[in-house]
N, C-alpha and C positions, 0 to 999 in steps of 0.2 A: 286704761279706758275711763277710770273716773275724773282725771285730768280733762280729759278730752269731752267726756261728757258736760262737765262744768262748764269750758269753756266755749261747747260749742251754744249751751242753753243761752247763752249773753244773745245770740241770733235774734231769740223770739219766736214768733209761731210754733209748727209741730216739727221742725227742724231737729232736736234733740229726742223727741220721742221717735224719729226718722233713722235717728243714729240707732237707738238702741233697739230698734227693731233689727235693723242689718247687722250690728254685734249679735244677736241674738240665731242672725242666721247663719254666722261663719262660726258656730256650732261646733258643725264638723272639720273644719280647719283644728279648732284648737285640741279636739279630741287626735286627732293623725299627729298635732304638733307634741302633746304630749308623749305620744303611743312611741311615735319614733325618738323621743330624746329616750324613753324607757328602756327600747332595744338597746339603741346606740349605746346606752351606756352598760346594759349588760351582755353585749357582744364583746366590748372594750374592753370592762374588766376579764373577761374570760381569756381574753391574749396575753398567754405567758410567755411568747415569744418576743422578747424584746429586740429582737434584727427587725419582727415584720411589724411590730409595731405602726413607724410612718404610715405602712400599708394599709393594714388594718382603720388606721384614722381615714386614711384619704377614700376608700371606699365606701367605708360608711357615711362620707362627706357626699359622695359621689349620689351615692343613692336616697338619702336625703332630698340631697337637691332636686333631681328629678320625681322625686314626690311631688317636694314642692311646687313643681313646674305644672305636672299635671293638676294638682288641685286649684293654683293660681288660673290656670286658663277656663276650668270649669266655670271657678266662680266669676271671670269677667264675664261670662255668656248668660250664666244664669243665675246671678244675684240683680238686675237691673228689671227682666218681668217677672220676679217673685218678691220683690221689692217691691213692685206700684202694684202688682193685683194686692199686695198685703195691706197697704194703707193707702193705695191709689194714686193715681198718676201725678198729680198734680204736687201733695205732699212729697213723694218722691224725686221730682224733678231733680231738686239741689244735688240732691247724692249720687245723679248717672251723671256718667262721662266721667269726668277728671277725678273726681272722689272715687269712685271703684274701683278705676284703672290703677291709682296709684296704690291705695288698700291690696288689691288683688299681687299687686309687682309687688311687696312686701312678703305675701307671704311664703317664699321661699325662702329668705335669707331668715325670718322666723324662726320657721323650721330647723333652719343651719346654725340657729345661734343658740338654741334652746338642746341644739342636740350635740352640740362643743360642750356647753356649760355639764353636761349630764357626763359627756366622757372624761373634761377635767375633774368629776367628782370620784367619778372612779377609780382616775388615776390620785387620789389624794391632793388633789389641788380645787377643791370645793370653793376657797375664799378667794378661787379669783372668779368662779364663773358668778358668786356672790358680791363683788366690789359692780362690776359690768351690769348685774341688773340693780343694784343699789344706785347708781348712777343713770338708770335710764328714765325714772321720774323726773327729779331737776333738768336731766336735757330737752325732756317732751314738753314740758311746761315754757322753757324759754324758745325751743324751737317753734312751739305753736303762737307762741306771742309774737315771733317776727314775723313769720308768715302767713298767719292768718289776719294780725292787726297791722303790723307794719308795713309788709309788703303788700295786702289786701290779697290773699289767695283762699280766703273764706275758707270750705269745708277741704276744699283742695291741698289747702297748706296744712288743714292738719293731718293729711292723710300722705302728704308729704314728709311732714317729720317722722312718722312714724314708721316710711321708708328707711330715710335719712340715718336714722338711730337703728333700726335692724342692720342697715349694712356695715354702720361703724362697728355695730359688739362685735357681729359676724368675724369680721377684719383682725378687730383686736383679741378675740378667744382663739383666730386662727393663727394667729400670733405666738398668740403664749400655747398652741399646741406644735407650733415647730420646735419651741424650746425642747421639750420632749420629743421628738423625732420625729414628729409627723410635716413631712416637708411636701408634700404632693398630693396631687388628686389622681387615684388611679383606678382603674377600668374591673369594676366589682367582677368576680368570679361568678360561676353562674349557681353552683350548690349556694354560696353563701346571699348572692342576692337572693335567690328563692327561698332560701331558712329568713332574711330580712323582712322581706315585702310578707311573707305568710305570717309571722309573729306577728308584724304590725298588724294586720289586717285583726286580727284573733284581740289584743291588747286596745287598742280603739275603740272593737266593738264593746268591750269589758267598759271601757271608760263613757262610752256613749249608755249604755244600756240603766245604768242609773238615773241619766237624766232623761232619758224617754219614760222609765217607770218612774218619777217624779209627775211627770208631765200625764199620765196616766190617770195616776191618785189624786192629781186638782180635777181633772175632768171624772173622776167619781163623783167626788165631793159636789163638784158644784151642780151632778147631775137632779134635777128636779123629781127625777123618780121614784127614790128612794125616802121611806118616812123619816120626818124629822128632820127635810131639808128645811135650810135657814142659812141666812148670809151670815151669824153670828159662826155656826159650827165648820163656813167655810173660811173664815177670816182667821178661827182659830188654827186650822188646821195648816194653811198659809205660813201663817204667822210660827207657826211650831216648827213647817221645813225650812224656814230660815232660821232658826233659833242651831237646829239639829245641823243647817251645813256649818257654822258658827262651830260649834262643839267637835264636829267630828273632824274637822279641816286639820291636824294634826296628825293624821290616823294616816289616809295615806302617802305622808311626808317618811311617815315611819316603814311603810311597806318598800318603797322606793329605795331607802336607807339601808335596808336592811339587804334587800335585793342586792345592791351594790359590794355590800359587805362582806354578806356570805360568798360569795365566787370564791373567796381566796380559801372558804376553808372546807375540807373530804366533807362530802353526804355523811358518815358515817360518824362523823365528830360535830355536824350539825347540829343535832337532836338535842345532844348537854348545852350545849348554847342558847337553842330556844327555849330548853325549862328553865335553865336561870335567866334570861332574858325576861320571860314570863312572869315570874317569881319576884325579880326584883320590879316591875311596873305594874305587877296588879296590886299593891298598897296605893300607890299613887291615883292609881283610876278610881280607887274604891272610894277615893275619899271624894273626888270630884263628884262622883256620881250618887252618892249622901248627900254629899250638897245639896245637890243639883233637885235630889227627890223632896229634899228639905224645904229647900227656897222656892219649890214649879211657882207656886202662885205670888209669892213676893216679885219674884221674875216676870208672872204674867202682866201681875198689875202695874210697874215702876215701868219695864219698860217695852212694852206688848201694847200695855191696856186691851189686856186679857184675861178671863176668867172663865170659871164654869167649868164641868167636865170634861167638856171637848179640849179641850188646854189642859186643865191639870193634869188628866190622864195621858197625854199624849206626852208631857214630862216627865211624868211617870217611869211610862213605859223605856224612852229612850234613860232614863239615867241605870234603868235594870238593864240596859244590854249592851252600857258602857264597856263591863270586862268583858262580854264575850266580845263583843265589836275587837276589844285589844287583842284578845288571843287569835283571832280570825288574821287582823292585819300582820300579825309576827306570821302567823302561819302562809301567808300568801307572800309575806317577805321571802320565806321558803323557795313557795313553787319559783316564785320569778328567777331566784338567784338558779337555780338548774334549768330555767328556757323552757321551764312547762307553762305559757301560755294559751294555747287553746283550751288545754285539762283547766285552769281556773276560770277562763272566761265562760264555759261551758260551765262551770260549777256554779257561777254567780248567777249569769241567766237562768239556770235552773229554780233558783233560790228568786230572785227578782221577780219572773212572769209566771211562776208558776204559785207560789205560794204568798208573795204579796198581794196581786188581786183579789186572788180568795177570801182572805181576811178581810180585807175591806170591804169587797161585796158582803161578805155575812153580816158583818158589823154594822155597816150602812143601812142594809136591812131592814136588819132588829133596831137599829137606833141604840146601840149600843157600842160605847167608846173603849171599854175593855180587848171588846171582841177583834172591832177595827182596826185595833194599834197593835194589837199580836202581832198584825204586818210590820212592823218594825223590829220584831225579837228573832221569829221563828224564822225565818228564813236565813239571820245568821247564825241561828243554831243549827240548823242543816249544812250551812259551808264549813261550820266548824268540825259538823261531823264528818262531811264529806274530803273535806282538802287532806287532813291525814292519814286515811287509806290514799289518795293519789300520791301522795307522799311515800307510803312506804311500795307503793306497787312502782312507783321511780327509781326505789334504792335497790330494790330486788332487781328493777330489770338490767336486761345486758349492756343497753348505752343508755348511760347515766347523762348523758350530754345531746338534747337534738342540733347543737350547734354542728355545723359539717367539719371533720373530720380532718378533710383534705383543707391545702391553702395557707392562708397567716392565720387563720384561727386555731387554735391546739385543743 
């Protein structure tokens, strides 16, 4: 996107601020695109049947795709009037017709390529679905320069290539999963689509729900209500949730990882894994996050040009909830590798709308930065406490596995 960004700003006008308001809306696209490589890949690893393996690959291909089908047709219908009432007809113009159509027909093979890459990880072949996107920026760069400049397809050609290039990983991840025996597309069973589509749905809204409460806490901040509003203490606070997604952007690389990993090993031999897992990464965090309390205002001012309480404190606060933030993400590595989904998505929303607004309403209040930025701590102190009772009320129960039972899945 920031390829394309770049090159689409050479245009001029509000053309590039056009784009990045419609990235901005396919939103939910990327949350479903994530949610399903997450299943995908932990339905995959969970098949220890290697006869039904092909199977297994080809139905979660299957179902995949026709995600992607229905979410592709929504958005041609209603991304072009939620476009122009957004920045108005006129600005918009460029981006209806050929520009969406072709955007929107991508976004299946997306889906299908993001959610190969997640099954070859599971299956121990990570560095091919990582060569395939390491190769997707120099292709979108020279695809966009022939057909946006050369061939003259303006906004069209870049929404072209970024067809172009989802269909080739697509091709070639599906590729390298025949090598492993996934040789077919075939007709999803109906327990395991149903365990599918409901995970996803539970796992999306987990990955959405962050950025709505993001989105939440600017429209605090900038509300004039509250004493002690000022554009400095919303700039700061701005300026901090990008600093913080910066920082945390490792965290859930690690939840994912981990997800993937544990499948292969008993619930009951899990537990030793995560305290040394534990054990051995909170040295590493603690020091980051020293740093981090050490350096808030040298960081504010070098490269924010930021100062003042509203900053330092909000530095602060996030480098104290570094470890817990880590122990949270090993623990949610957890739930996902046993298909408890709903149990954490429900445990984070709990933790996100219930107890971050709180904080910042009082703090916003009183005009007080302490108070405010608790919303950053307390609410993963609660999933912290929360996710390891769902944990052992999993290992107690009778099926350890909501995957379905019957079928290629074991």
């Amino acid at each position: 996107m920031q390829i394309d960004l770049a090159m689409i700003a050479r245009s001029g006008g509000r053309v590039a601020g056009a784009f990045a308001v419609l990235m901005r809306m396919t939103l939910l696209d990327v949350a479903l695109t994530i949610a399903l490589a997450s299943v995908a890949g932990i339905a995959a690893a969970h098949a220890t049947d290697r006869d039904h393996l092909g199977s297994v690959v080809g139905q979660l291909c299957v179902l995949v795709t026709a995600v992607g089908v229905v979410t592709s047709a929504l958005g041609f219908f209603a991304y072009p009037p939620l476009l122009a009432q957004l920045i108005g007809t006129e600005e918009a113009a460029p981006l209806i017709g050929q520009p969406i159509f072709w955007l929107v027909a991508g976004t299946p093979l997306r889906m299908l390529a993001n959610a190969q890459g997640f099954v070859l990880h599971a299956f121990g072949q990570g560095s091919v679905a990582f060569r395939s996107k390491l190769a997707e920026a120099p292709s979108k760069f020279i695809l966009n320069f022939l057909l946006m400049d050369a061939l003259g397809f303006d906004l069209a050609g870049c929404m072209i290539a970024g067809f172009v290039i989802a269909a080739a990983s697509s091709l070639w991840l599906w590729l390298r999963l025949r090598e492993l025996g996934a040789w077919s597309f075939d007709w999803p069973e109906r327990a395991f689509a149903r365990w599918f589509l409901w995970t996803t749905f539970w796992e999306s809204h987990r990955i959405l729900s962050p950025q709505a409460a993001m989105l939440l806490a600017l429209a605090l901040f900038s509300s004039t209500r509250f004493s002690g509003y000022g554009v400095d203490r919303l700039d700061a606070f701005a300026a901090g949730q990008a600093f913080m997604l910066f920082v945390l952007s490792p965290m859930p690389v690690l939840t994912r990882f981990l997800a993937l990993r544990l499948t292969a090993v008993a619930p009951q031999k899990q537990s030793p894994a995560l305290i040394k897992l534990a054990q051995s990464g909170a040295p590493i965090v603690s020091i980051i996050a020293i740093s981090l309390f050490i350096g808030r205002d040298w960081i504010g001012d070098s490269l924010y040009h930021q100062h003042g309480s509203w900053w330092s404190t909000f530095i602060a606060v996030l480098s104290l909830s570094l470890p817990i933030r880590y122990f949270g993400c090993v623990s949610r590595g957890a739930m996902l590798a046993r298909g408890r989904f709903p149990e954490l998505a429900m445990i984070d929303a709990f933790a996100q709308w219930l107890l971050t607004p709180l904080f910042l309403f009082l703090g916003l209040s009183a005009d007080a930065p302490w108070l405010a930025y608790l919303s950053l701590i307390i609410p993963e102190v609660a999933c912290v406490c929360l996710i390891p009772v769902a944990l052992c009320r999993s290992r107690n129960s009778a099926s350890l596995s909501p995957l379905p039972s019957e079928g290629p899945i074991r």
